[in-house]
NUDO-335892 format. One record per residue (C-alpha): x, y, z; residue in one letter. Coordinates in steps of 0.2 Angstrom, whole numbers, padded with zeros to 4 digits, always signed. Layout:
XYZA/...
This chain:
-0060-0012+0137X/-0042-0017+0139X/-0030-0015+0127X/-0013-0027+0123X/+0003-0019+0115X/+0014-0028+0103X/+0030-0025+0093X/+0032-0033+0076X/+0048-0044+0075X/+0061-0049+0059X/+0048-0060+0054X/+0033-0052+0054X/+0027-0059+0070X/+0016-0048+0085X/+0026-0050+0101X/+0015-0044+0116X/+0027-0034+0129X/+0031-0043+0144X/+0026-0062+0136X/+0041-0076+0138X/+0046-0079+0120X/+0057-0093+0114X/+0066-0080+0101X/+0068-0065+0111X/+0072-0058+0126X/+0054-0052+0138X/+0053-0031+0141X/+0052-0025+0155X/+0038-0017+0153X/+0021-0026+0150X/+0005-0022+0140X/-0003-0015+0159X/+0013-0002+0160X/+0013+0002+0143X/-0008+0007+0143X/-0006+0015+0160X/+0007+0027+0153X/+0000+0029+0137X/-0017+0033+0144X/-0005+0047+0153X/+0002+0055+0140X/+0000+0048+0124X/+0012+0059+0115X/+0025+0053+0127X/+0041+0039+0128X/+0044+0026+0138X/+0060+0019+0142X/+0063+0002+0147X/+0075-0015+0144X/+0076-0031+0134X/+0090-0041+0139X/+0106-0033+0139X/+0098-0021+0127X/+0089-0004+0130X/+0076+0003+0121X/+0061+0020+0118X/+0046+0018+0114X/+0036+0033+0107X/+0017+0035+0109X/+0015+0046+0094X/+0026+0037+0081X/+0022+0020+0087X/+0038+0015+0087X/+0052+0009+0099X/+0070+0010+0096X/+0085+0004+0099X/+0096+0015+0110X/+0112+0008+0102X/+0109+0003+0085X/+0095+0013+0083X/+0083+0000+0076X/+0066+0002+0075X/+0051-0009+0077X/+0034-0006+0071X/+0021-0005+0089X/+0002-0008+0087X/-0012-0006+0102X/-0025-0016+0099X/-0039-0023+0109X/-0034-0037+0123X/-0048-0050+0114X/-0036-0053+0102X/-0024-0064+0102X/-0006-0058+0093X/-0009-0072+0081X/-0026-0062+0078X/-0018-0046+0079X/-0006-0051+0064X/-0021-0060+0053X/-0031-0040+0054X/-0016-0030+0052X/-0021-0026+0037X/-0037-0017+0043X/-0025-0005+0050X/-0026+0012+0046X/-0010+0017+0041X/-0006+0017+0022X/+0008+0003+0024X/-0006-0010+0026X/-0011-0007+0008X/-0004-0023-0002X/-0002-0017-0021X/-0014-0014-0032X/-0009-0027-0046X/-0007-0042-0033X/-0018-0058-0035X/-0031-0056-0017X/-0034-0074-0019X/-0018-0077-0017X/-0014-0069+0002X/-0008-0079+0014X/-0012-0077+0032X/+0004-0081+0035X/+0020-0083+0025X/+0021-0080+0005X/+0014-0086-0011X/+0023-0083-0028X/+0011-0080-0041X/+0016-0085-0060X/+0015-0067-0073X/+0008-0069-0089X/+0022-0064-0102X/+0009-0053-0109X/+0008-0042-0096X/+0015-0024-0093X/+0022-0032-0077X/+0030-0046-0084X/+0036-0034-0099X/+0042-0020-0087X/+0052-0034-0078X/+0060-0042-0092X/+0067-0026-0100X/+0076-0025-0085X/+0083-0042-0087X/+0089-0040-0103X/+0096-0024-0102X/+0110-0033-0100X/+0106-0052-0100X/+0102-0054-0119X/+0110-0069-0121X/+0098-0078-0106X/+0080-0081-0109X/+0067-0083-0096X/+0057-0098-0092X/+0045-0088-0079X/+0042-0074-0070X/+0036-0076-0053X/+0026-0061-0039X/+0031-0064-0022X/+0015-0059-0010X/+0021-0059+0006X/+0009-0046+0015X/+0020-0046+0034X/+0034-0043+0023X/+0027-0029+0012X/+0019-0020+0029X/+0036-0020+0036X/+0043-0012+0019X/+0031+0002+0019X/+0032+0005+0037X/+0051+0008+0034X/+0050+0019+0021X/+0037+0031+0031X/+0049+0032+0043X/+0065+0038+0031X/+0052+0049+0026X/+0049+0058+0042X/+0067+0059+0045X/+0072+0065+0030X/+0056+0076+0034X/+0053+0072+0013X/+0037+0064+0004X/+0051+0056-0005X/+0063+0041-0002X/+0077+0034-0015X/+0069+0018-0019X/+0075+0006-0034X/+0071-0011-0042X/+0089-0018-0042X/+0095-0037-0046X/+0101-0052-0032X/+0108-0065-0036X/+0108-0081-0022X/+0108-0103-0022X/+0092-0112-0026X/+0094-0116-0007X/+0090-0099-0001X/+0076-0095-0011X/+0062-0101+0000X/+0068-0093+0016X/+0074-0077+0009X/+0055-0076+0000X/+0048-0079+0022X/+0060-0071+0030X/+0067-0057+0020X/+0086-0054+0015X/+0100-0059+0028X/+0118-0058+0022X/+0124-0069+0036X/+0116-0081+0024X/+0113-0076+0006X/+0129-0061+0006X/+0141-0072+0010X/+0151-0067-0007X/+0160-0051-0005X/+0161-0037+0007X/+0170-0024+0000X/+0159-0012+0002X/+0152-0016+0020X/+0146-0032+0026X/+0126-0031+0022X/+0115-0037+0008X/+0122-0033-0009X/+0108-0027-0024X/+0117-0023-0042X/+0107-0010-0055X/+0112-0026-0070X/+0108-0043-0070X/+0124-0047-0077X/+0133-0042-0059X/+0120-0054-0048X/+0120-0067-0062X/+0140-0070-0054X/+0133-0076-0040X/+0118-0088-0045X/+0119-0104-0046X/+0111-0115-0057X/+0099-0132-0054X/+0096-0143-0070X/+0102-0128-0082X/+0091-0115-0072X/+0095-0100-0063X/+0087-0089-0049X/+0087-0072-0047X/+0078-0060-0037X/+0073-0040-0042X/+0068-0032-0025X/+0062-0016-0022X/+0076-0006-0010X/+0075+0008-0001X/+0092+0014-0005X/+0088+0031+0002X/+0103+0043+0006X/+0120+0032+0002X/+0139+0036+0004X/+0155+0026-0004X/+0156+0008+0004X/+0170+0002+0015X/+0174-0018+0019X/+0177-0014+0037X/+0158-0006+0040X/+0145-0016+0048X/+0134-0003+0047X/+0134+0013+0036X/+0142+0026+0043X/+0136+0041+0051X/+0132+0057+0041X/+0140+0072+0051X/+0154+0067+0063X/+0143+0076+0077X/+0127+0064+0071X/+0119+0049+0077X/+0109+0049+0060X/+0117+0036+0050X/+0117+0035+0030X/+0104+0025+0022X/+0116+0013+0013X/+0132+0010+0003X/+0138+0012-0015X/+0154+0006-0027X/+0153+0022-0031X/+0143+0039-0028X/+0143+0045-0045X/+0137+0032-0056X/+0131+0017-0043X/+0128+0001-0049X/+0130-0010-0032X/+0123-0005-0017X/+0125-0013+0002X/+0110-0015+0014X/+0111-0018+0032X/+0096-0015+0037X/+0083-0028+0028X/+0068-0017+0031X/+0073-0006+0017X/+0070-0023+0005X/+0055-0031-0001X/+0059-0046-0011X/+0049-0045-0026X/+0051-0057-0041X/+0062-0073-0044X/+0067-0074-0063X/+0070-0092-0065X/+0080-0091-0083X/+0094-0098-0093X/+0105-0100-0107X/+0097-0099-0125X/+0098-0114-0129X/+0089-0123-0116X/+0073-0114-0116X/+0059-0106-0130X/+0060-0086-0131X/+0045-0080-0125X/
């Protein structure tokens, strides 16, 4: 049987090695090279390029790897039958634990492709455990509706990159947070398909490093909401905030943690202590979760 290789890409899309894409530059190395050295050594690395970019690929982690900005992309082997469309629709047969979706998500409710946001019942722990956070300190706002977001590519890729802290860390345990972001009504579908970009949505501040900002309180990401007919938007995300050092406005990336060390922090803080705003750069480490759609007192029943 012959087998394809793949790497996943920003938006949850397959990308067979070797195959012309529209969105990305083609490997130099193709599914044949890849199987041949695998079939070699299957604990072993290949080397190869993309562009003006080069790149690792490990056998026993499955992963490939930026040699500059050390970014990694999740790989998968699979069967040549299957098309990399296929390939994305059962990668959730797979046998790693990221391909799990969460036990309290609506299974009706999973799309192939893309996201579908899934209304809570006020009555549930959920919804209760959401809105305690909200109103910790949001008292004066009510909420209309809470809504689940179940985007499965997106929530692979999540738990994909938290494994991976967790082998480099070598730790069963990763930093991870539900924290608050605020954005426009505009950016609500996209950042709910294609994840957090700051180019688009963290256009607001950068003084603590130009990346995807989360706040611990509602009230901080409620500066930056807008409102549509008396209505605000606000997300809660799960962040892998990991190991974090004090954020500077100049850093495009967190900086590295020994001066000998090609091991970068996991993120950035306004302060190391007590943090309550934390910097992303690498959108891996977010899974968007909720959207509190919510406003003042006076426009809506308290549920």
């Amino acid at each position: 049987m012959e087998y394809a290789w793949y790497w996943l890409d920003d938006s949850g899309q397959w990308i067979e090695y070797g195959e012309e894409h529209p969105d990305h530059c083609s490997a130099t190395v193709n599914s044949a090279d890849l199987e041949k050295e695998f079939l070699a050594d299957q604990k072993g690395v290949v080397f190869f390029r993309a562009g003006s970019q080069k790149y690792e690929l490990s056998f026993e982690d499955m992963v490939q790897t930026n040699l500059v900005f050390e970014t990694q992309r999740k790989v998968a082997r699979r069967p040549k039958f299957l098309s990399s469309q296929g390939g994305q629709d059962r990668s959730q047969n797979m046998t790693l634990s990221c391909s799990v979706c969460p036990p309290q998500w609506d299974q009706s409710a999973l799309p192939d492709i893309g996201y579908k946001l899934v209304q809570l019942s006020y009555t549930s722990s959920e919804y209760g455990k959401i809105k305690r956070l909200f109103e910790k300190t949001m008292k004066d706002y009510y909420i209309h509706q809470l809504q689940r977001i179940q985007n499965l590519a997106l929530w692979q890729v999540f738990q994909w990159q938290k494994e991976q802290m967790k082998k480099l860390n070598k730790s069963k345990w990763v930093d991870e947070r539900l924290l608050f972001h605020g954005t426009s009504p505009s950016h609500v579908s996209a950042i709910c398909e294609q994840n957090f970009d700051w180019r688009i949505c963290g256009t607001h501040g950068t003084m603590y490093g130009k990346g995807s900002y989360f706040a611990r309180d509602a009230s901080y990401s409620h500066m930056y909401c807008s409102s549509h007919s008396g209505r605000y938007s606000m997300f809660v995300a799960h962040v892998l905030v990991g190991d974090f050092v004090q954020g500077n406005p100049k850093y495009l990336r967190p900086p590295p943690r020994h001066s000998k060390s090609n091991r970068l922090y996991d993120s950035c803080v306004d302060d190391l202590t007590d943090p309550s705003i934390f910097v992303i750069f690498e959108k891996h480490q977010i899974y968007p979760a909720y959207i509190v759609e919510y406003s003042t007192g006076g426009q809506c029943m308290i549920l």
